[in-house]
N, C-alpha and C positions, 0 to 999 in steps of 0.2 A: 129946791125948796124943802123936800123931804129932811137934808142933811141939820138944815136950819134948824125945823119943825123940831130932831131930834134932841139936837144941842141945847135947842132952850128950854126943851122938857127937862132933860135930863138937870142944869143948872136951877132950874127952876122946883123942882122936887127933890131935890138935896137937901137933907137939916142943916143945922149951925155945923154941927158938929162933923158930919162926914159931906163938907162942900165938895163938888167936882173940878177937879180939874181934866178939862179937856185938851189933850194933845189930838194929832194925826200923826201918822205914820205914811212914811214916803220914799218906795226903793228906789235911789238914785243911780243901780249899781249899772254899768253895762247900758245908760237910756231907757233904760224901765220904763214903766208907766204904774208901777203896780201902789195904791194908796189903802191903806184903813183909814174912813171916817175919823171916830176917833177910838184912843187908848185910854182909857182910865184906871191911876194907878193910883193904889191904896195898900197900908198896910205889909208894904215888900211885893205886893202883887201887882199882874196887870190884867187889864178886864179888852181883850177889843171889840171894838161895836161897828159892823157893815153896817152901812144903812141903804137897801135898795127902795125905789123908789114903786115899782113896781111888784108881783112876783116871781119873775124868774133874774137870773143871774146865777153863774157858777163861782163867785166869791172865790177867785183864784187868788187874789191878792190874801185875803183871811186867811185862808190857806197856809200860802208863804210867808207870813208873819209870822203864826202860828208854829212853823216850822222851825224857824230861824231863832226865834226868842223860847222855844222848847217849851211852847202853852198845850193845857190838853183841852181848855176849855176858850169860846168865844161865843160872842152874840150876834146875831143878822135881825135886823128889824126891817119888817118890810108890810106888804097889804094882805101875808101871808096870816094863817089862824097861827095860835099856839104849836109849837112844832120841837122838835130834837133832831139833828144829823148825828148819824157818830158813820167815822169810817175811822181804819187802821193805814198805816201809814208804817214807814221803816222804825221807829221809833215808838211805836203803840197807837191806844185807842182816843181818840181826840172828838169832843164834841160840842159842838153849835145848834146854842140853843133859840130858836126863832119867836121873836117877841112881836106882834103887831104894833106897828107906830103908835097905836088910840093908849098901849099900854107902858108906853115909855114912863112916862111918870111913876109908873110904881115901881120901878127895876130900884132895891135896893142896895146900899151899899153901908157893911160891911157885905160881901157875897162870902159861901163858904165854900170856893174852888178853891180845888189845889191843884 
């Protein structure tokens, strides 16, 4: 429900101009299990969005998306307040910014990561 809840914010608080397109992301390599919600790509960029439904989860899949597709930035929306992770990793500093569900509809797009 949560997943929903996001997507149709996110779809629904788009302008004309910058609609969303929503993908997921799905490691198939090896029987995985690992998914991102979804990908929002803009502008040559790509944004990924966890959605947990709760507070806690280690967003390992985030992670290794992040990794794989060489992002330094991502978003976790959860029942969590306003938030930031950053941790280093073989490759540098990479950070997930934590947006409460109530506030999905404001998340805009153009965003200015790089």
């Amino acid at each position: 429900m949560a997943e929903l809840s996001v997507g149709w914010e996110l779809v629904k608080a788009a302008d004309f101009r910058h609609r969303y397109e929503l993908y997921y992301w799905e490691n198939l390599s090896n029987g995985a299990t690992s998914e991102v919600d979804y990908v929002i790509p803009y502008d040559m960029k790509v944004l990924p969005i966890e959605v947990k439904s709760g507070t806690s989860g280690k967003m390992k899949s985030l992670r290794l998306f992040m990794q794989k597709k060489h992002l330094t930035v991502g978003i976790r929306t959860s029942l969590e307040n306003f938030g930031q992770l950053r941790y280093e990793d073989s490759e540098g500093l990479r950070l997930i910014d934590i947006i409460p569900i109530y506030a999905v509809g404001k998340l805009t797009i153009p965003f200015n990561y790089s």
